[in-house]
C-alpha positions in Angstrom: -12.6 14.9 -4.6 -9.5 16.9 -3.9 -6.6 16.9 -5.6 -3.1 15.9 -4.7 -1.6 19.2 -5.7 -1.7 20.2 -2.2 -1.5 18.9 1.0 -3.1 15.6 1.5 -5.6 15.3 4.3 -4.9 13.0 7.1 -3.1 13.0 10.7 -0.1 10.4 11.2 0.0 8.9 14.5 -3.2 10.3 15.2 -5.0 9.3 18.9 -8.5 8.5 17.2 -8.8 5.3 15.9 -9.7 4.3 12.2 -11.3 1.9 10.5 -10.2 -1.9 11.4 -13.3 -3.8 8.7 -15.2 -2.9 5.5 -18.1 -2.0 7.4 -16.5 0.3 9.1 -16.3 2.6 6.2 -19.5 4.6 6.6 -21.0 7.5 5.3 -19.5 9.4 8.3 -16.0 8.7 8.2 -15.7 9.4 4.6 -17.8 12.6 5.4 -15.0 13.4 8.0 -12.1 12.5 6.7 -13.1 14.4 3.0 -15.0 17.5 4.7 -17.6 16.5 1.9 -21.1 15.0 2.9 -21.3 11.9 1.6 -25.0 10.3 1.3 -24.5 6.7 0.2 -21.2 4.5 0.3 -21.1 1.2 -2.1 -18.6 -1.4 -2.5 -17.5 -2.4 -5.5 -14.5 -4.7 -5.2 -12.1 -5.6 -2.5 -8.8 -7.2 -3.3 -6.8 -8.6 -0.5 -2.7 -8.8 -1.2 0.0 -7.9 1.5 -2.8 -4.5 1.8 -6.6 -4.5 1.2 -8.0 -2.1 -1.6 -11.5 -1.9 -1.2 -13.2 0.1 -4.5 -15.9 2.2 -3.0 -18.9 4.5 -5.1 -19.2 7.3 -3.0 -21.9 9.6 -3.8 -21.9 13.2 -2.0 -24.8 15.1 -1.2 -25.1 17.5 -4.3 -27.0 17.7 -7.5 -24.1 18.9 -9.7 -21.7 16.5 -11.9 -19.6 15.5 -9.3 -21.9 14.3 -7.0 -20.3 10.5 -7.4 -17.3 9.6 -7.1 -15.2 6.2 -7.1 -12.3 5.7 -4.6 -9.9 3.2 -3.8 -9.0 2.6 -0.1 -5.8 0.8 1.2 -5.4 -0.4 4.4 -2.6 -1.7 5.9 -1.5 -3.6 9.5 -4.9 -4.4 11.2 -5.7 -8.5 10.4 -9.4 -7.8 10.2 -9.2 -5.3 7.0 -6.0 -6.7 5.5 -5.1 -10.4 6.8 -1.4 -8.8 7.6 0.2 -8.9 10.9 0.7 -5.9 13.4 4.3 -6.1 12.9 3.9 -4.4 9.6 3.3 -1.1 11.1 6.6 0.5 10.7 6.1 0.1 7.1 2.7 1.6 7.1 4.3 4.2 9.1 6.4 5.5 6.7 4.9 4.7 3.4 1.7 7.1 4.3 4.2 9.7 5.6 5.4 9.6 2.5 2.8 9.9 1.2 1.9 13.0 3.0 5.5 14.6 2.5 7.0 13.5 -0.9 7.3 16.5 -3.4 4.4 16.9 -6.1 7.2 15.7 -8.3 7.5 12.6 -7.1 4.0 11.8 -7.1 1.3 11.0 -9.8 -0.7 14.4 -10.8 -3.2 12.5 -12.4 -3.4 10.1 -9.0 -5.2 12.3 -6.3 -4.6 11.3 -3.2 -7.4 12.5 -0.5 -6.6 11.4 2.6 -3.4 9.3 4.3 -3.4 8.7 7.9 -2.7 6.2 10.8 -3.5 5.7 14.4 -1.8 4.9 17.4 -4.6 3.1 18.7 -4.7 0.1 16.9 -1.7 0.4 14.2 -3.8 1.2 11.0 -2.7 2.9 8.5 -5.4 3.9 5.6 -5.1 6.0 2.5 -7.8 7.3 0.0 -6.9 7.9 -3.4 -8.4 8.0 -6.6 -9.5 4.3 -8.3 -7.1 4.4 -11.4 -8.9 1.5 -12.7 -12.2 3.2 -12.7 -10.6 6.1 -15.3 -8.8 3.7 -17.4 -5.6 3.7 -16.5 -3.7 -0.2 -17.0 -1.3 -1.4 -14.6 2.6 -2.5 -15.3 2.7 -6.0 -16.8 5.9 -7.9 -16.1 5.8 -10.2 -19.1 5.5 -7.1 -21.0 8.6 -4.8 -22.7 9.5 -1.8 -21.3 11.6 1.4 -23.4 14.5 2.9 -22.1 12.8 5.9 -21.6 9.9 4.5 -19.6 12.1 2.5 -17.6 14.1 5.9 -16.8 11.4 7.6 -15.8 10.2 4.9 -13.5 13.5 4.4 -11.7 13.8 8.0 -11.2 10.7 8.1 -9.6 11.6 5.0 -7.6 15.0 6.9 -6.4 12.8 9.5 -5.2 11.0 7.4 -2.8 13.9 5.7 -1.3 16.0 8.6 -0.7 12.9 9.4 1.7 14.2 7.1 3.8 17.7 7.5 3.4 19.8 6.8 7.0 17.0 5.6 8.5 17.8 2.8 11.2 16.9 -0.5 11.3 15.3 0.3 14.4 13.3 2.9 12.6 11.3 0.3 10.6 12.5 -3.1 11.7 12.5 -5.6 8.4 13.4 -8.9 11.2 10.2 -8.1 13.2 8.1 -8.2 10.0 9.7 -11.4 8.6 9.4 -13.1 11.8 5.5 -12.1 11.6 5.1 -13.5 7.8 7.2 -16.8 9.0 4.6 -17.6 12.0 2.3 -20.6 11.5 -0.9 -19.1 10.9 0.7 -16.4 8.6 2.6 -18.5 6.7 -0.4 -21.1 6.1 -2.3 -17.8 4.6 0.6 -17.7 1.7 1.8 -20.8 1.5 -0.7 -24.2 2.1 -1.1 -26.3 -0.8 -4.1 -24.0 -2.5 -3.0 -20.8 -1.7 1.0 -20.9 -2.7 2.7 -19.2 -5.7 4.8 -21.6 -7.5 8.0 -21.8 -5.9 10.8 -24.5 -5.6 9.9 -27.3 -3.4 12.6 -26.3 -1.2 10.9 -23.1 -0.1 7.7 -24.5 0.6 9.6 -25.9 4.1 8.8 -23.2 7.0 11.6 -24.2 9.3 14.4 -24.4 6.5 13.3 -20.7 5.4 12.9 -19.4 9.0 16.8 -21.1 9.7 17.8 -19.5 6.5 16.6 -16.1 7.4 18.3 -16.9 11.4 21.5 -17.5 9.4 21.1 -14.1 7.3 20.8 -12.1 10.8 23.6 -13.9 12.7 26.2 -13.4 10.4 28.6 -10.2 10.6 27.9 -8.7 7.5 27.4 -5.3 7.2 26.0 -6.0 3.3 22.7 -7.5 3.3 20.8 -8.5 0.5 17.3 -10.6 0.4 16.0 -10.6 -3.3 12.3 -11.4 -3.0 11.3 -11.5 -6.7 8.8 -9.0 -6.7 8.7 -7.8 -10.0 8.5 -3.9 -9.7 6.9 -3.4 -12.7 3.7 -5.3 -11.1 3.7 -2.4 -8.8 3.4 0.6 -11.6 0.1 2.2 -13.1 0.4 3.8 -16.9 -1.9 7.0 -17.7 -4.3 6.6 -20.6 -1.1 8.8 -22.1 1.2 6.1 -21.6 3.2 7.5 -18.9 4.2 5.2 -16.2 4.3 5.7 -12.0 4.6 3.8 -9.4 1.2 2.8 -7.8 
């Protein structure tokens, strides 16, 4: 598969479309997109969040060592692969030109990325990278401890990828729009009916009272905004077999 250490494969805002559903993933998009021929695609796993990851045994059309590999695909904005709304394409947007454009440094060497992408067709947004879980690599538990020194590194690397984005506009990629999206009917049933909710205080289980709350937020005059959404940022970091930690 190639490596991250140079540039990433992929077109942003590219005319052809991409994959919208699992199925979709054949043997000849991956053989296009990698410039590898691929003879058999299998999947392993999918795991549906705010994005899909689909784990996918690709094996290429070779005799040598390398002739399997496993991948992890992301897909963002299309319903039909990720259960998100459209209104999440700004987002995807930038986080795959990031992806694309962030320096080496800021960016796993040991977490090869081989193709980012999206279309202007139907909003999707896809990358390929390598399936960290599949070489034993652990993921950031919140419950558990972090150094000083680990945490250092991790916020430096977190710095990295928000000064990407530095004096972007609202405009650019519109925060409102995607709330207003999560805060619909059928999208908020997805997160938040009885069997599919987190546990959160009874108060924010009422759709209206959070959709007035977030009205309130946007009408007021302040130029200081703040929402804290209690996603615990170390949920969202990988550690090498080495111990070193990034953010996934």
């Amino acid at each position: 598969m190639p490596s991250n250490a140079g540039k990433v494969n992929g077109v942003i805002q590219s005319n052809e479309p991409l994959p919208l559903t699992v199925d979709e993933l054949t043997k000849r998009w991956f053989t296009q997109i990698l410039n590898k021929p691929v003879k058999d695609v299998e999947v392993i796993e999918i795991i549906h969040g705010t994005a899909s990851k689909v784990s996918i045994k690709l094996t290429f059309q070779t005799d040598t060592d390398d002739s399997t590999s496993i991948v992890c695909v992301k897909g963002e904005s299309i319903p039909t692969f990720e259960n998100l709304c459209l209104s999440s394409t700004p987002f995807t947007n930038s986080k795959l030109s990031s992806t694309t454009t962030l320096p080496q440094s800021s960016r796993s060497p040991s977490h090869p990325v081989s193709y980012a992408g999206t279309d202007t067709v139907n909003g999707q947004g896809i990358v390929v990278m390598a399936d960290l879980k599949a070489q034993g690599y652990t993921f950031g538990n919140p419950l558990e401890t972090w150094t000083v020194d680990r945490a250092r590194t991790n916020v430096e690397q977190l710095a990295t990828l928000h000064a990407s984005t530095l004096g972007n506009t609202s405009e650019a990629i519109s925060i409102k729009d995607a709330i207003l999206s999560l805060l619909a009917p059928d999208e908020w049933d997805k997160r938040f009916a009885p069997d599919a909710r987190p546990p959160v205080p009874e108060f924010m289980e009422n759709r209206e009272r959070m959709m007035a709350t977030f009205k309130a937020l946007w009408e007021s005059d302040s130029k200081m905004k703040c929402i804290v959404h209690g996603d615990a940022h170390i949920g969202n970091t990988f550690m090498t077999p080495a111990g070193e930690p990034w953010l996934s």
